[in-house]
C-alpha atoms as an extended CHARMM CRD file, in Angstrom:
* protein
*
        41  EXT
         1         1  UNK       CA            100.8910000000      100.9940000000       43.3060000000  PROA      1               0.0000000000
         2         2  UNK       CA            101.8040000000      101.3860000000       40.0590000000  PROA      2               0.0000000000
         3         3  UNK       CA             99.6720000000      102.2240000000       37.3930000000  PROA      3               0.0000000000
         4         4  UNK       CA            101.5890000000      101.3250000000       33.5500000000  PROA      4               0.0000000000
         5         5  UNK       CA            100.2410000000      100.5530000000       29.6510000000  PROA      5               0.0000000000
         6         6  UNK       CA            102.7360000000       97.4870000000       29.7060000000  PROA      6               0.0000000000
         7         7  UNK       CA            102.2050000000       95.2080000000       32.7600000000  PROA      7               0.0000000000
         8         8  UNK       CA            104.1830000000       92.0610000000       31.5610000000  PROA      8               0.0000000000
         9         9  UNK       CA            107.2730000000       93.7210000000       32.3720000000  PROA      9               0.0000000000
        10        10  UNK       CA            106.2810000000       94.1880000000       36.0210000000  PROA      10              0.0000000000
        11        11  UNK       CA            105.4440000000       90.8660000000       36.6540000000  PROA      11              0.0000000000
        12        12  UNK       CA            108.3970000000       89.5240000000       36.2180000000  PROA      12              0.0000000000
        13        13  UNK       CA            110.6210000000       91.3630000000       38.8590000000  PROA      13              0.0000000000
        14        14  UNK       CA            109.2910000000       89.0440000000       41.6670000000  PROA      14              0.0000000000
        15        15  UNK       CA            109.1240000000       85.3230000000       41.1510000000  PROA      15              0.0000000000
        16        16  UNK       CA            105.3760000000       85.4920000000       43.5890000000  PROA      16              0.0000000000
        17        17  UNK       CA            103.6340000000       88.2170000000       40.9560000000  PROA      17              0.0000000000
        18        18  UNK       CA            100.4190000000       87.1270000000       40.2000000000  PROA      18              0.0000000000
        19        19  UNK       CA             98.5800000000       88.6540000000       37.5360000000  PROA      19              0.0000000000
        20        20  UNK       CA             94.7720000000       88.9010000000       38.4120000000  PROA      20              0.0000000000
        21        21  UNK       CA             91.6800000000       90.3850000000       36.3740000000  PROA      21              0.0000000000
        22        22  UNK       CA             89.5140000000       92.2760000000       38.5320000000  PROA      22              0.0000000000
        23        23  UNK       CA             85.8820000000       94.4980000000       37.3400000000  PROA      23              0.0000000000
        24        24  UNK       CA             87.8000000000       94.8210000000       33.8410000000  PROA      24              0.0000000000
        25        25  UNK       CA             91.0880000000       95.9910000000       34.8290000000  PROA      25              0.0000000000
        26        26  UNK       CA             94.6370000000       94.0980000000       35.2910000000  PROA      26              0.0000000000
        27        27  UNK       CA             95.9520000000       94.1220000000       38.4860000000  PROA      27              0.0000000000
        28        28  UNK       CA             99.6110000000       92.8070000000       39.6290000000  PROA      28              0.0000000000
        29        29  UNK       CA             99.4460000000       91.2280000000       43.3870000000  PROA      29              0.0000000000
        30        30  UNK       CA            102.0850000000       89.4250000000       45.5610000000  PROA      30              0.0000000000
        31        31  UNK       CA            101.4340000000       87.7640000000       48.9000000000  PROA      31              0.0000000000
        32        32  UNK       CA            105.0730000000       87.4900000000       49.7530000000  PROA      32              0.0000000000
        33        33  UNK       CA            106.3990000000       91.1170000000       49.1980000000  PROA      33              0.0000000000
        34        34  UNK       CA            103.6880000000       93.2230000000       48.7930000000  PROA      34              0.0000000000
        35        35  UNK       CA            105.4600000000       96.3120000000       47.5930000000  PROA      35              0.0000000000
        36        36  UNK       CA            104.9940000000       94.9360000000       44.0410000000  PROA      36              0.0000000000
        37        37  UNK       CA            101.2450000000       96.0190000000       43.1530000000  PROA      37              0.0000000000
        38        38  UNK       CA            100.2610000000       97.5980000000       39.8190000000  PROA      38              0.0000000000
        39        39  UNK       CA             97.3920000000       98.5080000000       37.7160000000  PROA      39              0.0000000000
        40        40  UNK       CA             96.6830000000       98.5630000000       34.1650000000  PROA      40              0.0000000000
        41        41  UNK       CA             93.5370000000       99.9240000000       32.6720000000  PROA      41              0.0000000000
C-alpha cells in the first residue's frame, strides 16, 4: 500500500479505483486488481 499527500493522482491509474473514507482517513481500493491500494492521512 501506498501511503501519499496527493491521492487523486493514484486513482486514476486503474479504471476500478474507488476512493473510500474510512475512521478519517482516505483510502484507495480496487476489487479487480488489488495491487492498487493507498492511504492518505
Amino acid at each position: 500500500m501506498k501511503i501519499r499527500n496527493s491521492i487523486r493522482a493514484l486513482a486514476t491509474r486503474h479504471r476500478a479505483n474507488k476512493v473510500v473514507r474510512r475512521r478519517g482517513r482516505i483510502y484507495i481500493i480496487n476489487k479487480v486488481n488489488r495491487r492498487f491500494k493507498a492511504r492518505q492521512g
